[in-house]
VOGU-3710 file (C-alpha; in Angstrom, 3 decimals, decimal comma):
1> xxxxxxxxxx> 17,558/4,423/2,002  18,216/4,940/-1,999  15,893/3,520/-4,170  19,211/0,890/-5,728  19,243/-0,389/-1,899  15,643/-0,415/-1,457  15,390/-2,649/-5,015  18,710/-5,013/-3,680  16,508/-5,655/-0,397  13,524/-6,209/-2,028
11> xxxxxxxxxx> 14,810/-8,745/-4,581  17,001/-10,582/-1,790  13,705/-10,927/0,140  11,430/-12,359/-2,909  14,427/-14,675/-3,481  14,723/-15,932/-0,180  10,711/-16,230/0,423  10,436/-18,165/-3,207  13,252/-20,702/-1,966  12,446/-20,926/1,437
21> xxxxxxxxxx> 8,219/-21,319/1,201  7,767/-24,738/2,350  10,003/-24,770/5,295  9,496/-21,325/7,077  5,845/-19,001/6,190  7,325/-16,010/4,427  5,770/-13,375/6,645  7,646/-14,714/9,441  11,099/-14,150/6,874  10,100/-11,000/5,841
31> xxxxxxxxxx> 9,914/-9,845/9,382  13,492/-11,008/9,822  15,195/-8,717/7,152  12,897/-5,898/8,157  14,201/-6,167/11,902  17,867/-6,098/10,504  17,168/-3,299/8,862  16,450/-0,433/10,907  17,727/2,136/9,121  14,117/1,839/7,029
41> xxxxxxxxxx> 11,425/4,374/7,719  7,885/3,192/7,953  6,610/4,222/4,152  9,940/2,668/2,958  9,071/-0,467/5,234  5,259/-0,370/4,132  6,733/-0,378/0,387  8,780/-3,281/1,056  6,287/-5,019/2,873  3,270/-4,546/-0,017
51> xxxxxxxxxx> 5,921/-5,786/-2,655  6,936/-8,456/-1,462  3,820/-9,902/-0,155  2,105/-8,725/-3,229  4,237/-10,170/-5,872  4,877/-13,838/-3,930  0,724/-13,651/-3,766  0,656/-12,742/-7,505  3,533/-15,229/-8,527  1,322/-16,613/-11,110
61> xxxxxxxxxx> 1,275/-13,867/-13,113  4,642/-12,314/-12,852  6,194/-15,738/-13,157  3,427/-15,885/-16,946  5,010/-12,472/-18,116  8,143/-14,051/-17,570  7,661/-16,433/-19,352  5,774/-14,488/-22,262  8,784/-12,587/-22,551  11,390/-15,095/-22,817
71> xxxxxxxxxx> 9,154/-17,343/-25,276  8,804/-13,745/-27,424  12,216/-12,615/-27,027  13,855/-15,732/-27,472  16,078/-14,842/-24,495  17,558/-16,765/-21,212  16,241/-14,846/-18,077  18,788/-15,328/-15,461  17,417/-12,292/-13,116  14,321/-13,983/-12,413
81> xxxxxxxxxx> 13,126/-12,207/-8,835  13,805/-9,197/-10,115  11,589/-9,454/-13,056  9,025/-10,595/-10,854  8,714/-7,660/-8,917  9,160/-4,923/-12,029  6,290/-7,509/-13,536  3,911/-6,742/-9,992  4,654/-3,203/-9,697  3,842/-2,065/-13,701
91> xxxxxxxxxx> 0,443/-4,183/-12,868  -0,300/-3,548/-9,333  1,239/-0,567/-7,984  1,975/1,846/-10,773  -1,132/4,138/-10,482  -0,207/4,038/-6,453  3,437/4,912/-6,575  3,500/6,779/-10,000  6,335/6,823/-12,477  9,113/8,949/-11,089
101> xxxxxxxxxx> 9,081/6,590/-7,836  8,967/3,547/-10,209  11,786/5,107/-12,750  13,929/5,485/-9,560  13,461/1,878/-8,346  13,677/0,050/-11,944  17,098/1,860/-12,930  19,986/-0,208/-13,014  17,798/-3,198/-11,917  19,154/-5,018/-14,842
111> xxxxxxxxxx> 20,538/-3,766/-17,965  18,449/-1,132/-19,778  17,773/-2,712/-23,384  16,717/-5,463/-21,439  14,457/-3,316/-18,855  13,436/-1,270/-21,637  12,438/-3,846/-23,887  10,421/-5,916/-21,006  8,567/-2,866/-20,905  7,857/-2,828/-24,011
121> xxxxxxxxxx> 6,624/-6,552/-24,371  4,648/-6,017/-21,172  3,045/-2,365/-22,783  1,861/-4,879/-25,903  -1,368/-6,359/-25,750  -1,182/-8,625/-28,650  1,587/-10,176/-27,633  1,126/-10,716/-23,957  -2,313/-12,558/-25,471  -0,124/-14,445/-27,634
131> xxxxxxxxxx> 2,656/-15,752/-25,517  1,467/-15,108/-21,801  -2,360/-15,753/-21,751  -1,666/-19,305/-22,113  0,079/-20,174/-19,115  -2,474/-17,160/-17,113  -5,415/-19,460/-18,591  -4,432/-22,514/-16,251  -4,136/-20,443/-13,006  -6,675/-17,831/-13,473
141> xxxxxxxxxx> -10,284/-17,073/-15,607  -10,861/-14,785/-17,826  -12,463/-11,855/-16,248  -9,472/-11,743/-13,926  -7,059/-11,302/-16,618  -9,147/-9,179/-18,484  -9,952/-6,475/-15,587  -7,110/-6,794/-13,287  -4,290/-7,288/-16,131  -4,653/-6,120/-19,198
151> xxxxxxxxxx> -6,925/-3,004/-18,657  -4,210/-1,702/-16,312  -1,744/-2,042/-18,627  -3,073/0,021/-21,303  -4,727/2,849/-19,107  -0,545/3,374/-17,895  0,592/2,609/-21,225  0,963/6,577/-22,260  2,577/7,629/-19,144  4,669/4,296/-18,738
161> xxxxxxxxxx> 6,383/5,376/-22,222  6,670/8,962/-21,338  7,598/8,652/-17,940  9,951/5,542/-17,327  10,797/4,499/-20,947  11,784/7,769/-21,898  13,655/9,006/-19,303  15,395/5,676/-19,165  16,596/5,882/-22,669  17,713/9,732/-21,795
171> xxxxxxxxxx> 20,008/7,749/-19,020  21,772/5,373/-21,661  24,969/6,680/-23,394  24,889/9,419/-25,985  23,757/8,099/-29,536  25,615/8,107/-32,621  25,344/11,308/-34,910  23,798/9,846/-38,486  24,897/11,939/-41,448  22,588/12,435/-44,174
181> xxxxxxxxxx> 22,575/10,113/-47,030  21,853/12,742/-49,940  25,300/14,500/-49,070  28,466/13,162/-50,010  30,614/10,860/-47,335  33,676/12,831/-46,665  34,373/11,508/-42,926  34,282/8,614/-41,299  31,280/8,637/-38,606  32,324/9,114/-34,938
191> xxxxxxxxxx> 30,237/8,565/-31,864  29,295/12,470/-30,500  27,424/13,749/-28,257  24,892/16,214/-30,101  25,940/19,983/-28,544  23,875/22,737/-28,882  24,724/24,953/-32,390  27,195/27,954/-32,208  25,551/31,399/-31,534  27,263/32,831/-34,729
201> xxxxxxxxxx> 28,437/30,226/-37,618  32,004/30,245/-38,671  34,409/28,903/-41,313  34,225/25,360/-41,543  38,099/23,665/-40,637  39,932/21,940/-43,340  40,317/18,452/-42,512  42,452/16,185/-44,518  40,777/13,778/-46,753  40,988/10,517/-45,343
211> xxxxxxxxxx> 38,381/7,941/-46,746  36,958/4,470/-44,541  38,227/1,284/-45,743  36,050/0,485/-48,650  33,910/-2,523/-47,001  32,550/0,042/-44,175  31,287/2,593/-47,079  29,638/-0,421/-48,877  27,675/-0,616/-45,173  26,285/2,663/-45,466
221> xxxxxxxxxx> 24,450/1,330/-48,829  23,748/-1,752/-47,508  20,391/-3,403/-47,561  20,063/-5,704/-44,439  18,143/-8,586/-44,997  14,807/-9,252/-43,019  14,737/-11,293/-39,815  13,931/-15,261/-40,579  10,356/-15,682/-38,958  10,102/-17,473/-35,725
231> xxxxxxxxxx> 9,932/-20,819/-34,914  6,784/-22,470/-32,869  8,067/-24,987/-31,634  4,482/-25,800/-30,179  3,984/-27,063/-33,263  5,160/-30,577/-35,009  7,602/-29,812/-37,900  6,196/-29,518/-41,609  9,004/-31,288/-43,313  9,735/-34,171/-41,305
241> xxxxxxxxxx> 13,254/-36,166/-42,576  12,680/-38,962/-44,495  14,757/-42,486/-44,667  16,699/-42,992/-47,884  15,298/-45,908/-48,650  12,462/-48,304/-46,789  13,698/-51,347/-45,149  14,297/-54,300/-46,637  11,472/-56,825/-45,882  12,591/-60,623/-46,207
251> xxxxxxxxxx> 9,983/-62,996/-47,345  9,641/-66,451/-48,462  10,981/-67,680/-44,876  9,609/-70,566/-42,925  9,983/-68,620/-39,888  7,865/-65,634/-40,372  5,247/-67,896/-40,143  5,613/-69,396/-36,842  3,856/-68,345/-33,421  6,247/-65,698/-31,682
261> xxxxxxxxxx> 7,712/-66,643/-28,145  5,274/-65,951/-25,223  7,683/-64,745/-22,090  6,404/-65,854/-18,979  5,342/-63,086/-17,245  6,761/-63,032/-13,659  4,547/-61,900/-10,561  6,847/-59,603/-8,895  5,905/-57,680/-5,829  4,735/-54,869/-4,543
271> xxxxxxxxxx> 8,141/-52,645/-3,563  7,601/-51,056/-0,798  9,583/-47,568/-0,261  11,011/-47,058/3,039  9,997/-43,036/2,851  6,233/-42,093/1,470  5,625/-40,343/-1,792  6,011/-36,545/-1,470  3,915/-34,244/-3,043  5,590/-31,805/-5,831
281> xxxxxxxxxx> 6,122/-28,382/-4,608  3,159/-27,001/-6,836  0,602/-29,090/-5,649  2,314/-28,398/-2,124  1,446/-24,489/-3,091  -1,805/-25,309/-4,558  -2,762/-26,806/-1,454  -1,598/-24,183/0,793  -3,779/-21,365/-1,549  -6,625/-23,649/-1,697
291> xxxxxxxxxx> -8,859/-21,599/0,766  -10,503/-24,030/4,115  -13,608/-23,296/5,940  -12,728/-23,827/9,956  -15,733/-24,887/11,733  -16,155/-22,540/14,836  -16,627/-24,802/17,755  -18,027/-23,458/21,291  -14,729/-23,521/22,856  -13,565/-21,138/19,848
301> xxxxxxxxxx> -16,252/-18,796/19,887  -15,975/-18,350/23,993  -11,915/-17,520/22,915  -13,215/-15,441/20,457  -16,126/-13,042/22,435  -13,909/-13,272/25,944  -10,795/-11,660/23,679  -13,424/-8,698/22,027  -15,189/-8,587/26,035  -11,760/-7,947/27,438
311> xxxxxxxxxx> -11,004/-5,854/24,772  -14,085/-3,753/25,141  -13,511/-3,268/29,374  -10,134/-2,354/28,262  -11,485/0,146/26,449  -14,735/0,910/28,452  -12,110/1,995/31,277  -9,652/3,943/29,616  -12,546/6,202/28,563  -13,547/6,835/32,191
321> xxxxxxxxxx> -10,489/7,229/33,490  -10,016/9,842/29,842  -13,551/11,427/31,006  -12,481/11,942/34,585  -9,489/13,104/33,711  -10,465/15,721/31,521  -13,787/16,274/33,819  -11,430/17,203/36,910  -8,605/19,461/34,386  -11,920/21,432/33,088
331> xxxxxxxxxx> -13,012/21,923/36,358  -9,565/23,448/37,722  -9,730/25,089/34,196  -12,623/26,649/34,238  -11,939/27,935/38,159  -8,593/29,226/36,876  -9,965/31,391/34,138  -12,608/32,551/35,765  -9,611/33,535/38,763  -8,029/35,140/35,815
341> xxxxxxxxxx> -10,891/37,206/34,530  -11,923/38,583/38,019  -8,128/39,888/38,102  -7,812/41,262/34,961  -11,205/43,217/35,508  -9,958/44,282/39,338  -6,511/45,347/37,764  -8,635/47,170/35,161  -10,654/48,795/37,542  -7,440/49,843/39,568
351> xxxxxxxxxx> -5,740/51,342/36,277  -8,883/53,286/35,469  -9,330/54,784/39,208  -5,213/55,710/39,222  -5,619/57,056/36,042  -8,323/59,239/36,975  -6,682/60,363/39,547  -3,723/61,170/38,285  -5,743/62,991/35,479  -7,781/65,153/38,444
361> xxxxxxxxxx> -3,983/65,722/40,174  -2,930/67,220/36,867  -6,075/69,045/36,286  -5,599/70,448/39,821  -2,340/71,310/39,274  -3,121/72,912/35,984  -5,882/75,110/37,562  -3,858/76,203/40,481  -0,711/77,096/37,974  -3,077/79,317/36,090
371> xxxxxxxxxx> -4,961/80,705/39,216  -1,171/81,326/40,370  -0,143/83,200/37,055  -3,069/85,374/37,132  -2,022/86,093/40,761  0,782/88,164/41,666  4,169/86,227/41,336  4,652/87,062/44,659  2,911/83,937/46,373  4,985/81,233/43,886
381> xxxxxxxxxx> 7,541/80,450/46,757  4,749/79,484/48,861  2,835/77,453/45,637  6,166/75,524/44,799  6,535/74,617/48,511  3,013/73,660/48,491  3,478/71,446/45,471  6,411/69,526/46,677  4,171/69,076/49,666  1,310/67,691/47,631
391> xxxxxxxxxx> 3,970/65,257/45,422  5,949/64,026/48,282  2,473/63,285/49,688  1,058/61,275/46,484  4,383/59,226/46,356  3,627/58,196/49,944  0,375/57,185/48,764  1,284/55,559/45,885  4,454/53,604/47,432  1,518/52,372/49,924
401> xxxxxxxxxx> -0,494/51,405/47,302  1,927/49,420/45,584  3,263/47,507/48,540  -0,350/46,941/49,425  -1,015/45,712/45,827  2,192/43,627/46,132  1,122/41,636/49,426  -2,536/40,991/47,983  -0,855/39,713/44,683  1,103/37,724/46,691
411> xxxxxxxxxx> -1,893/36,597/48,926  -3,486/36,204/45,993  -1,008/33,636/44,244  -0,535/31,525/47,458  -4,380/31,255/47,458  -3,987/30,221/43,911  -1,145/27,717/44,542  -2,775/26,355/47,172  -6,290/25,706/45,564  -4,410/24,388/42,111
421> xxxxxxxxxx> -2,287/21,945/44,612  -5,722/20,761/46,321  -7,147/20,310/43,392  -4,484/18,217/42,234  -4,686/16,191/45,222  -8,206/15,716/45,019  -8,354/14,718/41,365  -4,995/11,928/42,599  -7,501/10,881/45,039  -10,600/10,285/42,741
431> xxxxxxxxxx> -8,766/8,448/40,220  -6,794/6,201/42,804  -10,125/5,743/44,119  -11,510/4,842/40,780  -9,091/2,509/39,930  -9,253/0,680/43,283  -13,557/0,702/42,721  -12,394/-0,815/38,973  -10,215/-3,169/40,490  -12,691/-4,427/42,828
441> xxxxxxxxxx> -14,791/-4,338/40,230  -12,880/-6,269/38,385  -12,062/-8,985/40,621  -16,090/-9,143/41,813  -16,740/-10,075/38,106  -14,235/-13,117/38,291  -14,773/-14,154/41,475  -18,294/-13,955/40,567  -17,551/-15,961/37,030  -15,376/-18,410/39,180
451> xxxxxxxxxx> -18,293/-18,679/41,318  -21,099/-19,366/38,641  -18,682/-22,022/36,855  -18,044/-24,098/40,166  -21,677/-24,130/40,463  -22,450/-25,376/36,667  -19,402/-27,154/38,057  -21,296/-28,362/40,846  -24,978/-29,410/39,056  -23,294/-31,252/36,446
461> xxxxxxxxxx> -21,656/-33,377/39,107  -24,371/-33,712/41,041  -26,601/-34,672/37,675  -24,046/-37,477/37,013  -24,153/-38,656/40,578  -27,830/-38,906/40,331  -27,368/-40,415/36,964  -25,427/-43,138/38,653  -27,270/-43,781/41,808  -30,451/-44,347/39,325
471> xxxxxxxxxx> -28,689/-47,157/37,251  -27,162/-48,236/40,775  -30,553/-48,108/42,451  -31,955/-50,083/38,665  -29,183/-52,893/38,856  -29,927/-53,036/42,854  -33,728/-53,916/42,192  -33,065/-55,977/39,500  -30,411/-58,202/41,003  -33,084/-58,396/44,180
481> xxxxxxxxxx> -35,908/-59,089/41,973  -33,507/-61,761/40,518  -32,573/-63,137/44,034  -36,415/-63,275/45,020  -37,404/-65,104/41,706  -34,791/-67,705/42,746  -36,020/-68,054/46,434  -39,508/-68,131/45,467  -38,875/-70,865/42,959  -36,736/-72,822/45,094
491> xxxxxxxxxx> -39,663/-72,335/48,034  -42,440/-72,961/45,399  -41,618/-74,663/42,594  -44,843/-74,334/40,963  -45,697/-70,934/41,402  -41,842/-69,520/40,850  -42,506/-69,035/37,070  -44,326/-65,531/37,946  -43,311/-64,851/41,917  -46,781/-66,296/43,000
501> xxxxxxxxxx> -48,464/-63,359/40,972  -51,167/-63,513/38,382  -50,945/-62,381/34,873  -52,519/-59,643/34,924  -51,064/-58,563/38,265  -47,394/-58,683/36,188  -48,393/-56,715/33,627  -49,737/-53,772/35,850  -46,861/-53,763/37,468  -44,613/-54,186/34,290
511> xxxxxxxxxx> -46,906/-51,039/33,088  -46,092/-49,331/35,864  -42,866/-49,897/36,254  -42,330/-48,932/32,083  -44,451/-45,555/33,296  -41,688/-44,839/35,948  -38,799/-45,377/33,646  -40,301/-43,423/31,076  -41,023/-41,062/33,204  -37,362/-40,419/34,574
521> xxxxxxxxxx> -36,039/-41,169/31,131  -38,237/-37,857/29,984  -37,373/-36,007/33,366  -33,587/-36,393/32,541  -33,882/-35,940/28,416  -36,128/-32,313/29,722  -33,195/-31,536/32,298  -30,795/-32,393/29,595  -32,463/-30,268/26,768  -32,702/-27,741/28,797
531> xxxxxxxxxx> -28,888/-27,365/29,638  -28,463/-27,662/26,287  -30,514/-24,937/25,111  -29,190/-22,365/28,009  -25,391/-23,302/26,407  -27,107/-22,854/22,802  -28,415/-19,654/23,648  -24,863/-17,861/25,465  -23,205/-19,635/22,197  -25,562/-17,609/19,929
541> xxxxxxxxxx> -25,426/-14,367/21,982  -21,378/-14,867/21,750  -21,437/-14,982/18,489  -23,660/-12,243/17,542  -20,998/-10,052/19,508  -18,088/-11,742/17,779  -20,010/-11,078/14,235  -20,721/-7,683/15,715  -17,269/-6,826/16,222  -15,951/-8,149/13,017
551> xxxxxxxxxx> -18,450/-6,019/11,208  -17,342/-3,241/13,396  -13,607/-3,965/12,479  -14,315/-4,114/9,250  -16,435/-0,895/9,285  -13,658/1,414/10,747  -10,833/-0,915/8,370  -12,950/0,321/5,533  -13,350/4,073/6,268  -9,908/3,896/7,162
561> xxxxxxxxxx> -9,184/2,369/4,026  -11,603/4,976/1,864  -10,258/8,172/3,852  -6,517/7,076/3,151  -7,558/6,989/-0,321  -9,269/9,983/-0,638  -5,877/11,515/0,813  -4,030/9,617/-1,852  -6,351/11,116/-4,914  -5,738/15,286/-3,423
571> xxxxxxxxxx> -2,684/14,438/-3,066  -2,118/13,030/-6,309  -4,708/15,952/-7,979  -2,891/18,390/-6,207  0,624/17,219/-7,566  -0,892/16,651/-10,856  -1,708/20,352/-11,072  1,692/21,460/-9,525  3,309/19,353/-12,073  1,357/20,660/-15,179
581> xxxxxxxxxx> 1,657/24,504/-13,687  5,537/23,794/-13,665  5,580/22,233/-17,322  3,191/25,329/-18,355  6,013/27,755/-16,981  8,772/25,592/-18,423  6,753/25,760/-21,349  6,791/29,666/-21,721  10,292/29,900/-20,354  11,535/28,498/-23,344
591> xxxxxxxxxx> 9,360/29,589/-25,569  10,696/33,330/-24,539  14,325/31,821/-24,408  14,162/30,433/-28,325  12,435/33,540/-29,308  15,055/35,230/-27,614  17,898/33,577/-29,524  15,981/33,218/-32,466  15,974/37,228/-32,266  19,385/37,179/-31,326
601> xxxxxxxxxx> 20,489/35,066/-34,384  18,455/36,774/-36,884  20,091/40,056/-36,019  23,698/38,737/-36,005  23,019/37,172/-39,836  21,263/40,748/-40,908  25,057/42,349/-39,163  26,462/39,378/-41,387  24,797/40,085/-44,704  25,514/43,520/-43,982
611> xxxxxxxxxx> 29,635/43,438/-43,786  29,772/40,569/-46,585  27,845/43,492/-48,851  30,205/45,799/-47,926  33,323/44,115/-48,436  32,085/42,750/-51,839  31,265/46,558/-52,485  34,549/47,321/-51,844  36,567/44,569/-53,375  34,793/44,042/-56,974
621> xxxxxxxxxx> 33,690/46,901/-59,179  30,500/48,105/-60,316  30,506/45,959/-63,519  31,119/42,734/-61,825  27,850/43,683/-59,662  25,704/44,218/-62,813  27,272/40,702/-64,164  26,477/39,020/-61,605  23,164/40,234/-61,114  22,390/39,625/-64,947
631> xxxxxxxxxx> 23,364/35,950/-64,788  21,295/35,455/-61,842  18,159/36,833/-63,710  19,380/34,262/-66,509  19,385/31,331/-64,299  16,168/32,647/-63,021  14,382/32,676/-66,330  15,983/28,885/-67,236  14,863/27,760/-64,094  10,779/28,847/-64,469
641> xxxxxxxxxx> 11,164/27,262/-67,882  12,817/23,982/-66,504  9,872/23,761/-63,810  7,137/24,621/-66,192  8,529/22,156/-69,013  8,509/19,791/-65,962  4,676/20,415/-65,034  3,865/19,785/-68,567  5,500/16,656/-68,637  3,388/15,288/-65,552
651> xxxxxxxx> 0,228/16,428/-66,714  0,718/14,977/-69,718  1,656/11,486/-68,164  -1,109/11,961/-65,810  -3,878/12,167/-68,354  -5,834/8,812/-69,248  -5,179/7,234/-72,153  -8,240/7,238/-74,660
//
């Protein structure tokens, strides 16, 4: 996607997110334009993604420039979004991107005096302190904007200027060519583009001499005046208008005298709204930043370790189903290459016998033709039939040979296919079997988890059943001990008071029966304690794997993190140094190019000088030469004396006076 497009989305994002926050969460938007986008490629989706959750989390401070720069500038901002994000990516992502990708994305984002002079206001420290640190001071401290705004700023500030100002100003339309004041006004000034100067100079043209009105050449010599200083209006005015005259104050009345009126003040009630009071939409925001601490229940931290446990099976068992896999290829491997080795060497040892057999056929052959030309010729009919006998023979052999090396090749590769396809079928096997063990596995463990919770399941009920029966079996004895107070005292009215019992008979068994209730009471608080401290103990162990994890997340995050930006600093080193090699041979390209014309023009001025001396040899005489020459040594001589007369006169002015 072009950078203009890539800008358009981002700002239509940022705009929707900033109007949109308190209805829908803006990652949940942002994830809607990126899915109707898909023509996006993941670093142009990252880049969209970091910038627009970057500047809506740094809104603050791009919303402060904003309005540093309007307060300095004295202007109306009307692109606001898009100021936003050039304010986030000159502080946050410039040393990330780097210019030319940030040149690229700011052109044409608004109009480029405007661009160029936000730039310029945001490049300024003194007046970012003067107009902008106010409004940072009620959002953030002063550390942050020290180290995370303003230091930033002025380590980019020398390649912002060269880099994006420049070349931005190099993209406006072609400046107006100023003539020199010293020389006299001839023509009126016309916007040009400057050219690059003629090779070889020639006659200037005669233009006619037309003159600008007179009010445009009085603007050439015009003065402007300076700009009226700014007005704080922070600040209450120092002149503030004044009444004509003070009012008229009547006296001498009866009336001024007299006790004013009291209105009764009526009672009025409470009104009572039919909707509640909202909240504004920044304390809305300031509520949603405000961090909260969750508590982490049980129930969450059992979410929490069963999500890493299942996570760590998953990955506990894609392992040994990697290791088996690659245990049963390196096996087939190894028996393959080791098939292949024991081939190559038996082919090798074939070669080398054929070879030395052909070589002990030729050397044969070679004997036998010299044995036969130190012989008579008269034998060669019989050698030659011989020697067809012998080659006819050998083909034989070697056709043989070859059909015999054909069928064990072929043996050979059937052996081959059929081992590989075993294999294969064997390795199938182990990891069907495998999976089936994990499987059962697998569903042991939960049945086995199913299991051991319907038996917590199980004593808890039972506990509260035996809870119950002891308050049951309690409120039994003490509605019979009731009933048998009330028949003993209707039997025995005198002795009902204690159930015909002695005093110190009721308190042993009062004692006694205190001793049993305590005793179950303790029984119950140790059966209770100790549930409780099994639970407290899988809670702890659950979390130390949950912190575990995290801190193992957050391990391999941060190398991830570190080696991405190690990446990011060779690459950057290594571009820097491309870049500078390229400027170095730019540099010496042109130097040899302007010594080249400068060579080139000297030479044509010497041909110059040369012709004009010839022609005025040719057209004037001798005697106009020698005049000419004389009245130049003339105005020589009157010029030393002019200077020297001149030198005298400031030395003389220069000297104190005495």
């Amino acid at each position: 996607m072009k950078p203009r497009d890539l800008w358009e989305l981002m700002t239509d994002i940022v705009t929707q997110c900033l109007q949109d926050s308190l209805t829908d969460s803006p990652e949940l938007m942002l994830d809607d334009a990126l899915e109707n986008c898909p023509s996006l490629s993941e670093e142009e989706e990252a880049l969209v993604r970091e910038a627009v959750m970057g500047t809506l989390h740094f809104e603050k401070v791009s919303e402060g420039m904003v309005r540093g720069y309007r307060d300095c500038m004295r202007h109306i901002v009307t692109n606001r979004c898009s100021m936003y994000l050039v304010a986030y990516m000159m502080i946050f992502q410039y040393t990330v991107l780097g210019g030319h990708r940030i040149r690229e994305l700011f052109y044409r984002c608004t109009t480029t005096p405007r661009l160029v002079e936000y730039l310029e206001y945001m490049l300024d420290p003194e007046s970012l302190m003067e107009y902008s640190n106010p409004y940072w001071s009620h959002h953030y401290d002063m550390n942050f904007i020290t180290n995370s705004i303003f230091r930033p700023l002025l380590e980019i500030t020398p390649r912002v200027r060269e880099d994006v100002i420049e070349w931005l100003l190099n993209k406006t339309a072609a400046r107006v060519v100023r003539v020199d004041e010293s020389e006299d006004v001839k023509y009126p000034t016309t916007r040009t583009v400057a050219t690059q100067p003629p090779r070889v100079t020639s006659a200037p043209e005669e233009h006619p001499g037309k003159l600008p009105p007179e009010e445009v050449r009085a603007m050439l010599y015009t003065i402007p005046e300076k700009r009226p200083p700014r007005i704080d209006y922070r600040k209450p005015p120092q002149n503030v208008a004044r009444y004509r005259r003070s009012p008229t104050e009547p006296i001498g009345f009866s009336f001024l005298n007299r006790q004013p009126r009291q209105n009764k003040v009526i009672e009025e009630p409470p009104v009572c709204h039919a909707e509640p009071p909202h909240s504004s939409r920044e304390e809305l925001r300031q509520m949603l930043a405000k961090p909260v601490t969750v508590r982490m229940t049980a129930a969450a931290v059992r979410r929490e370790a069963q999500t890493y446990l299942k996570q760590m099976e998953e990955q506990k068992r894609s392992l040994e189903e990697m290791e088996e896999a690659l245990h049963n290829s390196r096996d087939f491997e190894e028996w393959q290459r080791q098939e292949k080795t024991r081939e190559a060497q038996r082919l090798k040892v074939q070669f080398l016998n054929r070879k030395a057999q052909i070589e002990g056929v030729s050397d044969n052959v070679l004997q036998r033709r010299r044995r036969v030309e130190e012989m008579n010729r008269v034998v060669s009919s019989q050698v030659r039939a011989d020697l067809v006998l012998q080659l006819g023979s050998l083909a034989v052999a070697k056709e043989h040979k070859a059909a015999k090396q054909h069928k064990q090749a072929s043996k050979l590769r059937r052996e081959l296919e059929e081992s590989r396809r075993r294999a294969i079928e064997q390795a199938q096997r182990d990891r069907l079997s495998a999976a089936a063990d994990i499987k059962a596995e697998t569903k042991q463990l939960r049945e086995d988890a199913l299991e051991e919770e319907e038996r917590v399941r199980t004593q808890r009920l039972i506990l509260i059943q035996e809870i119950r029966q002891l308050r049951e079996r309690n409120r039994q004895r003490r509605a019979e001990m009731h009933e048998k107070n009330i028949r003993l005292q209707d039997e025995s009215p005198e002795d009902s008071a204690y159930g015909g019992m002695c005093v110190t008979a009721l308190r042993e068994k009062l004692r006694q029966a205190k001793e049993e209730s305590d005793r179950l009471e303790e029984e119950r608080r140790m059966r209770f304690a100790a549930a409780r401290q099994q639970e407290r103990e899988k809670i702890e162990a659950l979390r130390a794997v949950c912190a575990n994890w995290r801190q193992n997340t957050r391990r391999a995050r941060e190398e991830d993190l570190k080696s991405k930006e190690q990446e990011a600093a060779k690459l950057k080193a290594r571009k820097s140094e491309e870049e500078a090699q390229r400027a170095l041979q730019m540099c010496d390209a042109l130097k040899q190019k302007r010594k080249d014309r400068r060579r080139e023009f000297t030479a044509l001025r010497a041909e110059e000088r040369r012709r004009n001396n010839e022609l005025l040899l040719l057209a004037k005489g001798a005697s106009y030469i020698e005049e000419k020459h004389w009245s130049q040594q003339e105005l020589g001589v009157i010029n030393r004396l002019t200077v020297a007369q001149n030198k005298e006169l400031r030395s003389g002015f220069r000297q104190p006076l005495s």
